[in-house]
C-alpha positions as a Python dict, from the first residue, in 0.01 Angstrom:
ca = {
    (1, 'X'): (0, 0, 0),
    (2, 'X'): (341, -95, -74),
    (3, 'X'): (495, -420, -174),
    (4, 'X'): (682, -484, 219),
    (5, 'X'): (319, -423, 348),
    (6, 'X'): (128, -655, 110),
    (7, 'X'): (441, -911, 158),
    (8, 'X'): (447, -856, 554),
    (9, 'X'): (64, -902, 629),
    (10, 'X'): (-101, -1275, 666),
    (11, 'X'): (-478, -1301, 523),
    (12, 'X'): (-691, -1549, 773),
    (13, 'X'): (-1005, -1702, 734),
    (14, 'X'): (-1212, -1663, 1026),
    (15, 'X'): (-1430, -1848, 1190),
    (16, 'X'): (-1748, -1677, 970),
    (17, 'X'): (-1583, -1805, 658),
    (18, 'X'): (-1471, -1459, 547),
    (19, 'X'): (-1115, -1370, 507),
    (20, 'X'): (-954, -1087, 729),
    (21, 'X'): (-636, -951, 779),
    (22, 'X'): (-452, -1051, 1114),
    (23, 'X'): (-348, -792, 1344),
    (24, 'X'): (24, -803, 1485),
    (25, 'X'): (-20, -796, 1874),
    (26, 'X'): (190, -692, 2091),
    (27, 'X'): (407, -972, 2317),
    (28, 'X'): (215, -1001, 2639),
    (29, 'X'): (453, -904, 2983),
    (30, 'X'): (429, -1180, 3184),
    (31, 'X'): (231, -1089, 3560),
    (32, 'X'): (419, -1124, 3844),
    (33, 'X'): (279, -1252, 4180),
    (34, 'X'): (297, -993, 4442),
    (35, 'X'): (571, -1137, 4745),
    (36, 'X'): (699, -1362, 4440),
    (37, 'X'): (1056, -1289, 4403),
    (38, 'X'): (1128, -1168, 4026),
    (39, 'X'): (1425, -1341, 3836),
    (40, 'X'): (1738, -1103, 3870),
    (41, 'X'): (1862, -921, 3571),
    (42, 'X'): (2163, -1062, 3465),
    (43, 'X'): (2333, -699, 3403),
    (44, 'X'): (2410, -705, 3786),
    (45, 'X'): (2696, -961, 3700),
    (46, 'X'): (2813, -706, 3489),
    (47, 'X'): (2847, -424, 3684),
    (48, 'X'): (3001, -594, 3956),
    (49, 'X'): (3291, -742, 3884),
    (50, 'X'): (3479, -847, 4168),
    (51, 'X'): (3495, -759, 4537),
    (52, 'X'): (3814, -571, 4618),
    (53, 'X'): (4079, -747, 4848),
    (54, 'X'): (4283, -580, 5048),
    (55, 'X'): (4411, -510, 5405),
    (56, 'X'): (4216, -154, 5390),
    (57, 'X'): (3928, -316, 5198),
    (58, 'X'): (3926, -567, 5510),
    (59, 'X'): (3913, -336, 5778),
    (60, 'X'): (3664, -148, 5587),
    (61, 'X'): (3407, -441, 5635),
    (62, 'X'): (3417, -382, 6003),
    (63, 'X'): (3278, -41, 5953),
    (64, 'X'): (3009, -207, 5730),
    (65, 'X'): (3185, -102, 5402),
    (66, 'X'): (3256, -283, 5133),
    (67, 'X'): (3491, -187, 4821),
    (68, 'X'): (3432, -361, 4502),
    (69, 'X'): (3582, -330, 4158),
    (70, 'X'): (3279, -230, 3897),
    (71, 'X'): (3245, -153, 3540),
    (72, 'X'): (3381, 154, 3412),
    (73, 'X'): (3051, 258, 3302),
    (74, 'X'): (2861, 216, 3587),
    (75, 'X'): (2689, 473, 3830),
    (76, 'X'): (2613, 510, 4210),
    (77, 'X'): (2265, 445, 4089),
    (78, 'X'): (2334, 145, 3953),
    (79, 'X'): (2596, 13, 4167),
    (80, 'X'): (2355, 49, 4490),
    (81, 'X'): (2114, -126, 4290),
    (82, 'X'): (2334, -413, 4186),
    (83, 'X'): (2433, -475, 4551),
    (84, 'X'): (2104, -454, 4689),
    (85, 'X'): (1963, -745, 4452),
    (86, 'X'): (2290, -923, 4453),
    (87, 'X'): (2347, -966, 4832),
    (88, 'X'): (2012, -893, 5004),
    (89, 'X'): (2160, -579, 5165),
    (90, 'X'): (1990, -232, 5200),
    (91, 'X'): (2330, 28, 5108),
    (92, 'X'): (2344, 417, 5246),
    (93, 'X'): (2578, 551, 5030),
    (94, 'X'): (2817, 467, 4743),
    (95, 'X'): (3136, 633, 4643),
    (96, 'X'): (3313, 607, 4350),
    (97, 'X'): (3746, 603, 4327),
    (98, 'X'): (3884, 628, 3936),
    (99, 'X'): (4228, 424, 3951),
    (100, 'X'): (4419, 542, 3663),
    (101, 'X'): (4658, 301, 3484),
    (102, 'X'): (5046, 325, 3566),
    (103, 'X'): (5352, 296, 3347),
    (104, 'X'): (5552, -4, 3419),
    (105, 'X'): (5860, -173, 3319),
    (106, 'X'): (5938, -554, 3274),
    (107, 'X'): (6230, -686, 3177),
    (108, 'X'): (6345, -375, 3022),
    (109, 'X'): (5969, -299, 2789),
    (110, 'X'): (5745, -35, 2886),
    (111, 'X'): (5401, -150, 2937),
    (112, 'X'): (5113, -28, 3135),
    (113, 'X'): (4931, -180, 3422),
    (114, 'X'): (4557, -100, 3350),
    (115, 'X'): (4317, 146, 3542),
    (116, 'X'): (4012, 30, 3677),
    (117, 'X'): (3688, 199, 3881),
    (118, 'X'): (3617, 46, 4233),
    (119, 'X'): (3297, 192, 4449),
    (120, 'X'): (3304, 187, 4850),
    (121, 'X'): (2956, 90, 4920),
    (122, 'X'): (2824, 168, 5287),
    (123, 'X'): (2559, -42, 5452),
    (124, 'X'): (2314, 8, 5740),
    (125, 'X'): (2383, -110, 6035),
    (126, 'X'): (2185, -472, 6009),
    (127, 'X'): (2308, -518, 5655),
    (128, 'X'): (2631, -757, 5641),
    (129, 'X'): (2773, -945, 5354),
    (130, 'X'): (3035, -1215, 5411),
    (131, 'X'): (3263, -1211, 5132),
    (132, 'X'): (3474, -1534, 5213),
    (133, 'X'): (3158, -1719, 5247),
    (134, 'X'): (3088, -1642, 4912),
    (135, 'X'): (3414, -1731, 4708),
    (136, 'X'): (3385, -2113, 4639),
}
């Protein structure tokens, strides 16, 4: 046995009087009620990062599509899951648009205006989110 494990492990006397060597166990999950809503992963906020606003992105949302800007790192997978929890809204499809960065110029200094990734999510037809209710 080796010093970590002799330093590591707790000796208990139990209830008989005789000492024994405590077992590490393993962190209980907690049980979730079934129709009890579980506590949203905070991750979510993390993927999405804003909705995108824009004349196209506007009349988009009458054909029950929304664009929104998302981490660079993120997949459809992920996206349509981060929506769904987020809003309350069941989503068809999700496609994905890479916007590169540009070279600009300001005041004579080259700079560049950064990329970003947005995703067009689709929705079925009794989904709806309302985007200017939700920017307090």
């Amino acid at each position: 046995m080796g010093i970590l494990n002799k330093i590591t492990k707790k000796e208990e006397i139990g209830d008989d009087g005789e000492k024994g060597k405590v077992m590490k166990s393993k962190k209980s999950t907690p049980k979730t009620k079934k129709g009890v809503a579980e506590k949203m992963p905070s991750h979510y906020y993390d993927i999405i990062v804003r909705p995108h606003v824009s004349e196209k992105a506007f009349n988009l949302s009458n054909d029950n599509q929304h664009i929104f800007v998302v981490s660079a790192k993120a997949n459809k997978s992920e996206i349509k899951k981060a929506v769904k929890s987020l809003y309350g809204v069941s989503v068809l499809s999700v496609n994905i648009i890479n916007v590169p960065a540009k070279p600009k110029r300001f005041k004579g200094k080259a700079g560049v205006k950064s990329g970003y990734r947005k995703a067009i999510v689709k929705l079925a037809k009794n989904s709806k989110i309302d985007l200017m209710k939700e920017s307090k």
